[in-house]
Structures are given as C-alpha cells and as structure tokens.
C-alpha positions as CSV (number, residue, x, y, z in Angstrom):
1,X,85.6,102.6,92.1
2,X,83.3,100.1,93.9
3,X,82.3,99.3,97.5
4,X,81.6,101.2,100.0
5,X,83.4,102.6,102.4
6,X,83.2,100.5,105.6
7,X,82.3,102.3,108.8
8,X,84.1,101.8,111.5
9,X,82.2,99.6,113.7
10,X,81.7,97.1,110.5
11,X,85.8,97.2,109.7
12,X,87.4,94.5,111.8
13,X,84.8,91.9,110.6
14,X,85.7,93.2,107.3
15,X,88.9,92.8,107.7
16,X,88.2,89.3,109.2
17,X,86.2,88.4,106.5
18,X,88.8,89.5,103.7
19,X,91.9,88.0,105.3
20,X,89.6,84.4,105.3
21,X,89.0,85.0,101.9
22,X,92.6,85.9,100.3
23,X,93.7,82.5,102.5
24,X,91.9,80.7,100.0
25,X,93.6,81.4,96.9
26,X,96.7,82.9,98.3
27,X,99.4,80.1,97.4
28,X,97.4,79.9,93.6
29,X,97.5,83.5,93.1
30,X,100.9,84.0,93.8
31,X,102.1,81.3,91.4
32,X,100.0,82.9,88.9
33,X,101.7,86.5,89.5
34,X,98.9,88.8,87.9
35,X,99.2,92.2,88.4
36,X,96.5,92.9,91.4
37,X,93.6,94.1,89.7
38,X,91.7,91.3,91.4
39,X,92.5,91.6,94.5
40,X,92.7,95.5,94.4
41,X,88.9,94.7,93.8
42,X,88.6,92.6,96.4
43,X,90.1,95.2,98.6
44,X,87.3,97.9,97.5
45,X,84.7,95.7,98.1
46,X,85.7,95.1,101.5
47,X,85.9,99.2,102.0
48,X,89.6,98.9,103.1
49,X,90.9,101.5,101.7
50,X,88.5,104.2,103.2
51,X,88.9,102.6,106.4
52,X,92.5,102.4,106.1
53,X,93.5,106.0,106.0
54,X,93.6,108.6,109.1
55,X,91.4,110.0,111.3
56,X,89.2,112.3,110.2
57,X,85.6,114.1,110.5
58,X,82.7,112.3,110.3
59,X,84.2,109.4,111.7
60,X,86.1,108.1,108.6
61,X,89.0,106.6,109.0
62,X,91.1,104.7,112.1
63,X,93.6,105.4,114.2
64,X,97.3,104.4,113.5
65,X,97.2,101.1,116.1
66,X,93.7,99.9,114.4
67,X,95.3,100.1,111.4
68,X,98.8,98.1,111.9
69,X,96.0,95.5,113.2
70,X,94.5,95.1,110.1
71,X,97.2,95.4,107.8
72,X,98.9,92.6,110.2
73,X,96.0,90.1,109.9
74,X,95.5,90.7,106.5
75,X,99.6,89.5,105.9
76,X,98.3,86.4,107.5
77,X,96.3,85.2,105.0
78,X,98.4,88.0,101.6
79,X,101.6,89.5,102.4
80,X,101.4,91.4,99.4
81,X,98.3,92.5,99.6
82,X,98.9,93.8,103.3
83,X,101.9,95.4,102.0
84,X,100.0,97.8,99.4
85,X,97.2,98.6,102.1
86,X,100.4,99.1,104.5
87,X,101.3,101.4,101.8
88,X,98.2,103.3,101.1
89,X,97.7,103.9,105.2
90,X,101.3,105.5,105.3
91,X,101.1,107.7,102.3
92,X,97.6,108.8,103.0
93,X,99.2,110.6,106.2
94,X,101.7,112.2,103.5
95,X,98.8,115.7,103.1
96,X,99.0,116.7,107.0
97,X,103.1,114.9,107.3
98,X,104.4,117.0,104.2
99,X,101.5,120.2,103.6
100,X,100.0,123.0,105.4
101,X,96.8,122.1,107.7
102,X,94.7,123.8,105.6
103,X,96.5,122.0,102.5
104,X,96.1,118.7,103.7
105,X,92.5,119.0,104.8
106,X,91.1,119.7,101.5
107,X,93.5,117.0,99.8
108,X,92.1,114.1,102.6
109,X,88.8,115.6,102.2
110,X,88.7,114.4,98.3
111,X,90.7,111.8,98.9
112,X,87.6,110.3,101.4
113,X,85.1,111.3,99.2
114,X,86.1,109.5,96.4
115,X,87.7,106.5,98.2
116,X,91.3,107.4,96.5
117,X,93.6,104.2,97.5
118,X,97.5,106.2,97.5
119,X,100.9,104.7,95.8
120,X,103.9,106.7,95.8
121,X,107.8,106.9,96.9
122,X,108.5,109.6,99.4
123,X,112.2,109.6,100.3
124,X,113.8,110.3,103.6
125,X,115.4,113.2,104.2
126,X,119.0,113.7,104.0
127,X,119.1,110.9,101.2
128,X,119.5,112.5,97.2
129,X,116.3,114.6,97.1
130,X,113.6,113.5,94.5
131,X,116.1,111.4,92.7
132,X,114.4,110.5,89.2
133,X,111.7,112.9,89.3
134,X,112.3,116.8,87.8
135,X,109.5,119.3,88.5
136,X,109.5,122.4,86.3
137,X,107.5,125.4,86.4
138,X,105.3,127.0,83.3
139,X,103.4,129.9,82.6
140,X,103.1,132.9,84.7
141,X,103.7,133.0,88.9
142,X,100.0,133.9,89.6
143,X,98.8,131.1,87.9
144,X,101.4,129.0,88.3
145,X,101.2,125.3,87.1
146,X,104.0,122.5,86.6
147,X,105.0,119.7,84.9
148,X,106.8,116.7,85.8
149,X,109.1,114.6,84.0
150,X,111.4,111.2,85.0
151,X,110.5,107.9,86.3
152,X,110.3,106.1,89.4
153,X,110.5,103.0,90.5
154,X,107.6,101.5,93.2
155,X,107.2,99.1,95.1
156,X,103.6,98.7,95.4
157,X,100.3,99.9,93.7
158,X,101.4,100.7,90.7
159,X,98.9,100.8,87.8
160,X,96.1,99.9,90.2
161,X,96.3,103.2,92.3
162,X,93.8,106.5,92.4
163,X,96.6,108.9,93.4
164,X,100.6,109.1,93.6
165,X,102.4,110.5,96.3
166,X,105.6,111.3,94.9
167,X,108.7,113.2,95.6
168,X,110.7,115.1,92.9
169,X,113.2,117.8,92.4
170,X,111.9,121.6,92.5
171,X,113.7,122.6,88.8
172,X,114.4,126.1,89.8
173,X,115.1,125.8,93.6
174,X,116.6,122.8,93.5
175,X,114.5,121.6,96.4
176,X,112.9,118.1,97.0
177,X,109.0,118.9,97.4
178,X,106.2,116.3,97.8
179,X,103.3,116.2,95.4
180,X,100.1,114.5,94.5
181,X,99.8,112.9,90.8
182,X,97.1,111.5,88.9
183,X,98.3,108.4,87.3
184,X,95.9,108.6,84.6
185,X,99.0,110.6,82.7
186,X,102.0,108.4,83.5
187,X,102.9,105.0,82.4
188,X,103.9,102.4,84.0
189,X,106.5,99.1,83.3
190,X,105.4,96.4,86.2
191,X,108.0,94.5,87.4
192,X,108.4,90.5,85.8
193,X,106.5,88.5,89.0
194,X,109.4,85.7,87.9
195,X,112.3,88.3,88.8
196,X,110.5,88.8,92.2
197,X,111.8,86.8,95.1
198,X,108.7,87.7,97.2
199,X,105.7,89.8,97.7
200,X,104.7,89.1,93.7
201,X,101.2,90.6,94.4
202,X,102.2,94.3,95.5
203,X,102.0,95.8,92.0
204,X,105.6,96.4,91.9
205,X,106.4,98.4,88.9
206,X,108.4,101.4,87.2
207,X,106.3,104.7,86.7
208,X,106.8,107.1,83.9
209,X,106.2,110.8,83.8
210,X,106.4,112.7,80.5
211,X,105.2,116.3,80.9
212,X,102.5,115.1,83.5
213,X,100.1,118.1,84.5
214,X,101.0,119.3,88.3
215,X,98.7,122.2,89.6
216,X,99.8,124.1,92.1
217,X,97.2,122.3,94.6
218,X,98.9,119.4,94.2
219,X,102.5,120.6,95.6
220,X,102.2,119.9,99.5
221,X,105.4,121.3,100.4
222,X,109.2,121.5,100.8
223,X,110.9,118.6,102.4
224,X,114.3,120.2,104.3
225,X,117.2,118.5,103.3
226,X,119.1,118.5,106.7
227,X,117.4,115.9,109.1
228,X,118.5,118.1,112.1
229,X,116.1,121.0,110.9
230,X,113.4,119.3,109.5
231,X,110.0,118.9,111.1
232,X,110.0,116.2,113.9
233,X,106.5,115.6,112.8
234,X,107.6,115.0,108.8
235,X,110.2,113.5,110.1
236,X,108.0,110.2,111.3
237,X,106.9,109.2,107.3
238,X,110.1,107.0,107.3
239,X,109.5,105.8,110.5
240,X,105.7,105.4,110.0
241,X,106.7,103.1,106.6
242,X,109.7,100.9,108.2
243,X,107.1,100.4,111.5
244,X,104.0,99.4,109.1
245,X,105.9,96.9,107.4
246,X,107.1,95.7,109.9
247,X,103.6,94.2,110.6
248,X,103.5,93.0,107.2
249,X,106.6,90.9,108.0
250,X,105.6,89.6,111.2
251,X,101.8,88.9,109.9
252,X,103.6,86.7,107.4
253,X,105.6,84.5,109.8
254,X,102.0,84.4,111.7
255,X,100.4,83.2,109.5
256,X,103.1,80.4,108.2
257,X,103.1,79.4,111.9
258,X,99.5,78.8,112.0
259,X,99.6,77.2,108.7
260,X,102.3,74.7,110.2
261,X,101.0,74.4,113.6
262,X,96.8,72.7,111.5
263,X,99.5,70.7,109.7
264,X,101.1,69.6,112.7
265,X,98.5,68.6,114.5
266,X,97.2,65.7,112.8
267,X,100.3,63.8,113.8
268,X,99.6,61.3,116.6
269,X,102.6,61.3,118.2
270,X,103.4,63.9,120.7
271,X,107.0,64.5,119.4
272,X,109.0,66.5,122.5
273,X,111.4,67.6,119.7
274,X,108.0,68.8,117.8
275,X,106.9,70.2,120.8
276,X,110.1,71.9,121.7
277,X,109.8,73.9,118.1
278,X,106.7,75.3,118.4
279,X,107.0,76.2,121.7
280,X,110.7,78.3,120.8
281,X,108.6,79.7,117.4
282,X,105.7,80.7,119.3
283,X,107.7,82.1,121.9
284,X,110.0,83.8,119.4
285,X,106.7,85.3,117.6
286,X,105.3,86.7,120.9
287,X,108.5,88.7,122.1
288,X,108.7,90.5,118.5
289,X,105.1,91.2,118.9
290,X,105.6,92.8,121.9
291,X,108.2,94.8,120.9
292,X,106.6,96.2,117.8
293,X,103.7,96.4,119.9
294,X,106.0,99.4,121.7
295,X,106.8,101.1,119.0
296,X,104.0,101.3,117.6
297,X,101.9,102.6,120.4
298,X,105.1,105.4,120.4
299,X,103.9,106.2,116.8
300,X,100.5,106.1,117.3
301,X,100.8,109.1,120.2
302,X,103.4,110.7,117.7
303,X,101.2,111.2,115.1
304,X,98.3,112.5,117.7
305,X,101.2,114.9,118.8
306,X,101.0,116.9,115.0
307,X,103.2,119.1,114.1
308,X,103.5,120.0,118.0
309,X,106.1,116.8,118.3
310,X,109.4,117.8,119.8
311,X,112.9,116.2,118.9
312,X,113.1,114.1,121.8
313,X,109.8,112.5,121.3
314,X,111.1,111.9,117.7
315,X,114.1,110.2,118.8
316,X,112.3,108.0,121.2
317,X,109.9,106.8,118.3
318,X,112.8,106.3,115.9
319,X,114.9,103.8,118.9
320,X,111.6,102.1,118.8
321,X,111.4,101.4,115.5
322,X,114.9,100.5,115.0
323,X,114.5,97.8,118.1
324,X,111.5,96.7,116.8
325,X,113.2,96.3,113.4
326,X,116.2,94.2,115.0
327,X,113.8,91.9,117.0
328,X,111.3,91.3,114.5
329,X,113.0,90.8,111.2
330,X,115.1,88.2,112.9
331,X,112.2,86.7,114.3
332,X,110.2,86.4,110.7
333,X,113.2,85.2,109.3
334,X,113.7,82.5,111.4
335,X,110.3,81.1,111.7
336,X,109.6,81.1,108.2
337,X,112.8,79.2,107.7
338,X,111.9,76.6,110.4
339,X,108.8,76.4,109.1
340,X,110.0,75.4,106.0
341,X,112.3,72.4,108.2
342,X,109.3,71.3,110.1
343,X,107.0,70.7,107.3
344,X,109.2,69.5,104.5
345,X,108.4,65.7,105.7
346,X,104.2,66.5,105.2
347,X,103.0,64.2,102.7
348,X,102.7,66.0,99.1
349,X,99.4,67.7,98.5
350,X,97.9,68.7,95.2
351,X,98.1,72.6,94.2
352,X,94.9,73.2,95.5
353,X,95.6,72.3,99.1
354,X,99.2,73.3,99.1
355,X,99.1,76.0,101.4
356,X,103.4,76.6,100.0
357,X,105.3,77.8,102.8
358,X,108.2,78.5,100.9
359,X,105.8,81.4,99.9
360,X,105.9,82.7,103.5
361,X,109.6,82.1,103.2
362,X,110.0,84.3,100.3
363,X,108.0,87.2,101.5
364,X,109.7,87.4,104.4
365,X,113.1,87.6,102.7
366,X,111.4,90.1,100.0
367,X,110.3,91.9,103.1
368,X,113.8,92.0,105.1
369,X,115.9,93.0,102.0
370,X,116.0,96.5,102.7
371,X,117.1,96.0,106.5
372,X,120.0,94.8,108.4
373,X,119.4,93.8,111.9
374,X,123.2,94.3,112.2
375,X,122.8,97.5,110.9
376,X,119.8,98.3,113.5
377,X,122.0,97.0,116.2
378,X,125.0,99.1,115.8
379,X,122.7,102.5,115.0
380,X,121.1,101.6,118.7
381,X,124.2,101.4,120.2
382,X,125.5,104.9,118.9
383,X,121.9,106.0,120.2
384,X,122.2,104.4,123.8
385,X,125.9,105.2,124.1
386,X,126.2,108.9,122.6
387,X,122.6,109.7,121.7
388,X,123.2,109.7,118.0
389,X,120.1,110.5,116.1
390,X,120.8,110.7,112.5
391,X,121.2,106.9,112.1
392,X,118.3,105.8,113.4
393,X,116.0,108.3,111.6
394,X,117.5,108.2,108.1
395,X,118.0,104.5,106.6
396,X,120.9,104.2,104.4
397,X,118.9,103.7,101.1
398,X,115.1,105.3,100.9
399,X,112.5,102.7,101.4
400,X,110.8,103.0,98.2
C-alpha cells in the first residue's frame, strides 16, 4: 500500500485535488474499462481511504456528513470511483454495526493502521441469509477456526481490495453471520466492462471462496433474521448503503450539469428556452440535494446514537432515506437525460475533449437499477398511513 493517510485538516483539498484529477481522464478511462488498479492508486495516494472510514482515536477518520461530501464530489468528476469509496466508507462501519465493541475496536484498529480499503456484500436482514456463501467449522471448539466455501457476486472493489466484508451461512446453526476475509485466498472473475451499462470502473466482479481460512477473530457476529428483533443500530448498514449512493447518483447528475452548463455558455445567444432548462435542472438538482441533505444529517446522528438507537429513531432514518431515494433518483435521471437533449447539437469534439455525457447518462441508470421510486412511494405511503416499517427498512433484493 502507498500514500499516506491524509489528516483531516489536509482531506477536503485532497479530495478537491483528486476529483480535478479523475475529470481529466474520466470519459477515456471509462471507454478503456480497465479493472481500477490505477485509479485504486490514485485513491491511495490521495489518502482516501484512511480518511474515508469512521471516527476514531487519534483523529483518524471523518464523520458520516464529511464523508457523503467527498464521496459526492468525487462522483462529479468518477462515478465509479465514488461508488467504491462510497463502498469502503459503509462497510468500514460493518466491525462496530455487526460485532461486539471490543470486537470491532481491534478489527478498525488494524484496519487504520494498515490503511485496509474494504469490499464486501452484507445483506439486509430478512432477505435469504448469506446466500452463496457456506461457513463451516473445523477442529476443536477451543480453538475453533473456519473455512468458507461459495461465491459471491460484488459490485465494487473486487480484486483491488485489502479486506472483504462478507456475509455467509453459519453451517451448523444455520445462521447468517458477518465476517472479515483476506482476499489474498479467493479468486475472483471481474465482470466484462462491455456487459456493464454503467459505472465500468467500480471493479465489479464475481469472488470465489474454496476452503478460505476464517479465524475465529474474523466472525463479527450474528445477523437476526427477523427485522423486528434485530438491532436498530445494525439495522442502519442497508440504510447507510442506499443513502451513500445516493450521493454517488446525484454527484453524477452534478457533475453532467456543470459539464453542460461550460458547454453552454459559449453560445452567444441568450436562448429563454436555454435558459428556462437550466434554470428547471438546477432547480431540480437543488430540491434533491436538500432532501438527501435530511436524511443524511438523520444518519449521521444515528450512527453517533450506537447501539443506544431506539426503533423509532430507526424508522425515522429509514422514511428518510426512502424519500430521499424517490426525489433524488428521479432527479439524476432526468437531468442526465436532458443533458443528453441539450448538448446533442454541440459541435463534435475529438476523444480527448469529449467530456461524453452519455457517460453520466449511463451511470445514473447503472446507479438507479436497483430502485424504484414507485416502489419508494408506495412503501412511504404504508409508513405515513399505517406506520409500516418493514418496507422501508428491508429492500426487496439486497444491495450487493
């Protein structure tokens, strides 16, 4: 590993000064579809990862708002790089969301120390526990060690990743529990870029595990099946992952806006109909950041709560996020898509300058796949008119 880790008062200029430089190449590099070693590096030199991961002694680490900042600017310039740091942050909560205090410390300890940037697939609860993923005991209880065996599918990190956060199936209880993997003892089948609609860049790719090592340090915990008895506070790693990409979405649509708008403004002519657009896209932008702003400001005192969140405060932070996820997906689906209208007449550039908004276009419908806002609508309804819960906190399918 190389770089640094970034202290706190020197990340946002880091983050500044790496969103400027993946804006460069971004269009190129996503044509290309390499797996992300380079910008992985890039990331590392920057200190992101260490600065993207939670609070802890010493200073290390940032709070969940700073975060969602950086991970949004960064989508600006690299929706798919945002989207594995969006990644990392979430599942680097996984030690104090899924283990013991004392667990998790020493786990995030390391994990600082040697600047670990996280992949993994946790799933909700309630959906089919550890699906993919078998975890078998060997040897003798007081020195109990594991071994894990199936395959799962990610999407992000993959092959470039320090440690995996994975859930699997307890062999003998039957149980989905949560545990840390080295992914120097799994293989991995990356995803075709070409089959890819969007976000070509996240490292997308199928994991295999064939008797991996597991020590029993590296189980966290048991995950309860029934959403109505498990942990408020494990209860927010869904939430925490649908809310963080949502500021991968909307960083995207940002940034094709701002793209459009230096395009834009070279013409002479002070079109109202031109002027009418952008006013409608910028307005439209605004009101979704506003309302992820809410949610997100929920989460941020959610996960300062611990594991001393109630219920309530859970299903307040979970209408949120599904309101944010109804505004804002619409919202980066629609400017991306106008986007796409109100350049189309720009005269053609050469591949260097082409700054390829249908690339903004694509990560936005790579990013909105997993979501309905139709879905979200109807789920806040049940809330608001029979404070249904279930719905809002469990998606239909586990975000992977």
């Amino acid at each position: 590993m190389t770089g640094p880790m970034a202290p706190y008062s020197a990340a946002p200029r880091a983050v500044r000064e790496l969103a400027d430089d993946l804006a460069v190449d971004a269009n190129a590099r996503d044509r290309a579809g390499k797996p992300p070693f380079e910008e992985v590096s890039r990331l590392r030199e920057a200190g992101l990862p260490g600065f993207l991961a939670p609070p802890g002694p010493g200073g290390r680490g940032t709070d969940w708002g700073t975060a969602c900042a950086a991970v949004r600017e960064i989508a600006a310039a690299d929706s798919s790089v945002a989207e594995l740091l969006a990644r990392h942050y979430v599942l680097s909560w996984g030690p104090r969301l899924f283990g013991a205090q004392q667990h998790a410390a020493r786990v995030e300890s390391r994990a600082a120390r040697e600047r670990w940037l996280w992949a993994g697939s946790t799933e909700a609860p309630g959906t089919p526990a550890g699906d993919g993923l078998l975890l078998t005991p060997v040897g003798k209880r007081a020195g109990r060690k594991y071994v894990l065996n199936g395959q799962r599918a990610l999407a992000a990190g993959a092959g470039v990743a320090d440690r995996l956060l994975l859930s699997a199936v307890h062999a003998d209880s039957g149980e989905s529990v949560i545990v840390v993997v080295d992914p120097a003892f799994t293989t991995v089948c990356p995803e075709a870029p070409e089959g890819r609609l969007g976000q070509r860049l996240t490292g997308a790719a199928t994991v295999g595990c064939e008797e991996v090592p597991v020590a029993a340090g590296q189980v966290l915990g048991t995950v309860l099946e029934d959403e109505y008895t498990v942990s408020p506070y494990t209860a927010l790693a869904p939430l925490a992952l649908r809310l963080v990409l949502l500021h991968v979405g909307l960083g995207n649509a940002e940034g094709a806006l701002a793209e459009a708008r230096d395009i834009s403004r070279v013409s002479p002519d002070e079109d109202p109909y031109l002027l009418l657009a952008y006013g409608e896209l910028a307005t439209s932008a605004h009101s979704a950041s506003s309302v992820v702003g809410h949610a997100t400001d929920a989460m941020a005192q959610g996960l300062l709560a611990g594991p001393g969140l109630g219920p309530d405060e859970r299903a307040e932070i979970a209408f949120l996020v599904a309101a944010a996820e109804a505004v804002a997906t619409e919202s980066a689906l629609h400017i991306t898509t106008r986007v796409l209208e109100l350049t189309a007449g720009t005269p053609d550039r050469s591949p260097a300058t082409d700054p390829g908004f249908d690339r903004f276009w694509r990560n936005a419908r790579a990013l909105t796949t997993r979501g309905s806002p139709a879905h979200r609508l109807r789920d806040i309804g049940a809330h608001y008119l029979n404070g249904a819960r279930a719905d809002l906190m469990w998606p239909p399918a586990a975000l992977r």
